[in-house]
N, C-alpha and C positions, 0 to 999 in steps of 0.2 A: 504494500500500500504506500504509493506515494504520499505527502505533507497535501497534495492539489487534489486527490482524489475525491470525485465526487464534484468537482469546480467547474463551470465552463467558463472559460476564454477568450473575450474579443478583442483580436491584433490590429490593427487597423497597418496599410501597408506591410505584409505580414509576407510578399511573393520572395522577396530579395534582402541579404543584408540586415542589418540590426533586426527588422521585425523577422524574417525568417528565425534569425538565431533565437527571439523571443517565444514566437510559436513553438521553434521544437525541443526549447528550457522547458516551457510550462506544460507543455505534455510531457515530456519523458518524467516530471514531478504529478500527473495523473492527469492532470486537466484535460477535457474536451475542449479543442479549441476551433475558434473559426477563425479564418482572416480574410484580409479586402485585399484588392489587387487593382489595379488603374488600366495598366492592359496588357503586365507580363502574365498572361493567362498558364504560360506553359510552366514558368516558374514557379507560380502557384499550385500546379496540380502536383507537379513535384514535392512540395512542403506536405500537401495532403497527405500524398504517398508515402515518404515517410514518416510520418506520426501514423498513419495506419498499418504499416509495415512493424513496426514498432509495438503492437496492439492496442492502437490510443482511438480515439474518433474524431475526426478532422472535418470545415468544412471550407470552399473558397469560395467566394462571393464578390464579384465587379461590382465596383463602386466607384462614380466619382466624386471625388471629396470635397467637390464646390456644389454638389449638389445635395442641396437640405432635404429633401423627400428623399433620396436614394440613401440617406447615412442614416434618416432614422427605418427606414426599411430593412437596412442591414441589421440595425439591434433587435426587431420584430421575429427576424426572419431565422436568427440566433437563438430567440428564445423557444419560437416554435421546431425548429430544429433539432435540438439540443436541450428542450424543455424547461430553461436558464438562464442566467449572466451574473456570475459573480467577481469577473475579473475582467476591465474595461481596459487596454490600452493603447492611448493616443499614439500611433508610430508615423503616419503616414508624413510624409513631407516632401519638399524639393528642394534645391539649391539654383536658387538665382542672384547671381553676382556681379558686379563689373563696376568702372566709374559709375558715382552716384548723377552724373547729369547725363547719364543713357540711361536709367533706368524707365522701363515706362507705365503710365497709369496700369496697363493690363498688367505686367509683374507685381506691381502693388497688392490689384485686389487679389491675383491668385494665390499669392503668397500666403497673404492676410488669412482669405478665406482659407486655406489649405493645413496652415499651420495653428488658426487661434478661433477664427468662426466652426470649423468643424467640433475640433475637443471641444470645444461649450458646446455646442448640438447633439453630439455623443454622449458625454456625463449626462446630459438634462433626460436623454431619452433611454440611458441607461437605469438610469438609479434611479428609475420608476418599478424594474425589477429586482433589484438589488436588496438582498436583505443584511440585518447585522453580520459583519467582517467581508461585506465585498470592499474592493478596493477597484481605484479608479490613479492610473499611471502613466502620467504625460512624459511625451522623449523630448528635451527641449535641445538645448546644445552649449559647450562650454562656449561660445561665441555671442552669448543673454549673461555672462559676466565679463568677460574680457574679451575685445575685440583687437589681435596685436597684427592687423595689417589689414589697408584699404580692401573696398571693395565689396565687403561684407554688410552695410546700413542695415537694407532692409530683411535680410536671413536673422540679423541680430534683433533687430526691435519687432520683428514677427513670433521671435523666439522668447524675447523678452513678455512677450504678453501671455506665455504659460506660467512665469511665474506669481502673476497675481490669479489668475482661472486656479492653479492651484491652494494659494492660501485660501482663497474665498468659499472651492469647493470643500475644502477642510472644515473652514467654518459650518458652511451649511449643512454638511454631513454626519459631522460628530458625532450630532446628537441620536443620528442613526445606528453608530456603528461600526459608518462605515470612512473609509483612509482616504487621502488622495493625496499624491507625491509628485515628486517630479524627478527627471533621472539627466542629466547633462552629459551627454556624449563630447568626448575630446575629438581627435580626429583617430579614424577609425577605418579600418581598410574595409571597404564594400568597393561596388562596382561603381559608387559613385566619387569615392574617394581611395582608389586604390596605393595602396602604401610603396608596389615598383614604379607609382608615377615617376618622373624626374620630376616634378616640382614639389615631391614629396618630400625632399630632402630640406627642403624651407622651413616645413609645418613639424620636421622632428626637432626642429633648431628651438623652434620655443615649447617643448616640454621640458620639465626636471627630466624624465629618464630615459629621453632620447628614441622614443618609439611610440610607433600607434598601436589605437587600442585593437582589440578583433573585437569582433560581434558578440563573441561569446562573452566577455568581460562583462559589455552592456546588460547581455539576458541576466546573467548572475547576479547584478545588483537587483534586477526587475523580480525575479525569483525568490528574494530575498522579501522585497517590499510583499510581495503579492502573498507569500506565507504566513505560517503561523506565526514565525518571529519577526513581519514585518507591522505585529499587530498595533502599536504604540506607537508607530510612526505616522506621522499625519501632517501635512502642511508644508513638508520639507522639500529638499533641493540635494541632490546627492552628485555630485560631480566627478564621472568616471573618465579623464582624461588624461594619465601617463604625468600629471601636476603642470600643464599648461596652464593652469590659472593660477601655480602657486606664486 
């Protein structure tokens, strides 16, 4: 019996990268999980597959994350699924970057919506099923505390806006139960940030310990919060970046 058993879990961008690594932490700890996908369809079926291979129950679910009827259709669609939701996590995102006087109105609002209007639409439509000890866990990024080179504006104050959604859902929750965290990814080798880039050699220059994170680092913290011992934690900020912020 794993600590998750008995739990289901929504990953939100869940196909690639940090949320895969997260889907297949909190299932191999027991949890049924679902996750969303934007259009790596094949990647996603694969995540399934292994959590079912594994003998877990999985499910994948297209979603776009600017769309408000399609996110709370996913938490619906989770419950009736899966019969549940006791573990909500916000993963999905992008990275848009470049001089701040090219950025344009359309990266704004998708950012916006993608990173800070979704998690609020997700939590609000979750934790209407949620009983005492679910938990609700936003990925935000160390670059919502320290920003140490151009380029990054609006990734940072997109990111920055998890962490007040997270104090406020702590408040509002409490009195439930139920937790809401938030998890600060450093730089982290995915497909979006891979670690043999050559410009990767920049982004190890400002950690303490000279390297990126893996995926699995991330899940670990999440696994953490999302269990039994992550019960006491509530409103926080945990920042898993190799000490780039330190």
């Amino acid at each position: 019996m794993g600590q998750l058993t008995g739990k289901v879990a929504l990953v939100t961008g869940g196909s690639r990268g940090i949320g895969a690594a997260i889907a297949r932490e909190l299932a191999g700890a027991g949890a049924d999980v679902a996750i969303t996908y934007a259009t790596a369809k094949d990647h996603a079926q694969s995540v399934v597959e292994a959590i079912e291979a594994a003998g877990g129950r999985a499910l994948a679910v297209q979603a776009e994350a600017t769309d408000a009827d399609a996110l709370r259709a996913v938490v619906e669609g989770t419950v009736s699924a899966l019969s549940r939701i006791d573990i909500l996590v916000n993963n999905a995102g992008i990275a848009v970057y470049g001089p701040l006087e090219e950025v344009t109105l359309e990266e704004v609002d998708r950012t916006l919506a993608i990173h800070a209007r979704a998690s609020f639409l997700l939590a609000q439509a979750a934790v209407r099923h949620m009983t005492e000890g679910g938990r609700i866990i936003n990925i935000g990024s160390s670059l919502a505390e320290r920003v140490p080179y151009p380029g990054w504006t609006l990734y940072a104050m997109s990111k920055s806006a998890l962490i007040g959604l997270t104090k406020g859902l702590a408040r509002d929750l409490g009195p439930l139960g139920i937790t809401a965290n938030l998890v600060h990814p450093g730089s982290t080798d995915t497909d979006m940030n891979p670690a043999a880039a050559p410009e990767a050699d920049e982004e190890r220059r400002y950690t303490a310990l000279n390297r990126y994170c893996a995926p699995a680092d991330i899940a670990a913290t999440v696994l953490h919060l999302a269990g039994p011992t992550g019960r006491n934690i509530t409103g926080a900020a945990i920042t898993v970046d190799a000490g780039t912020t330190a």
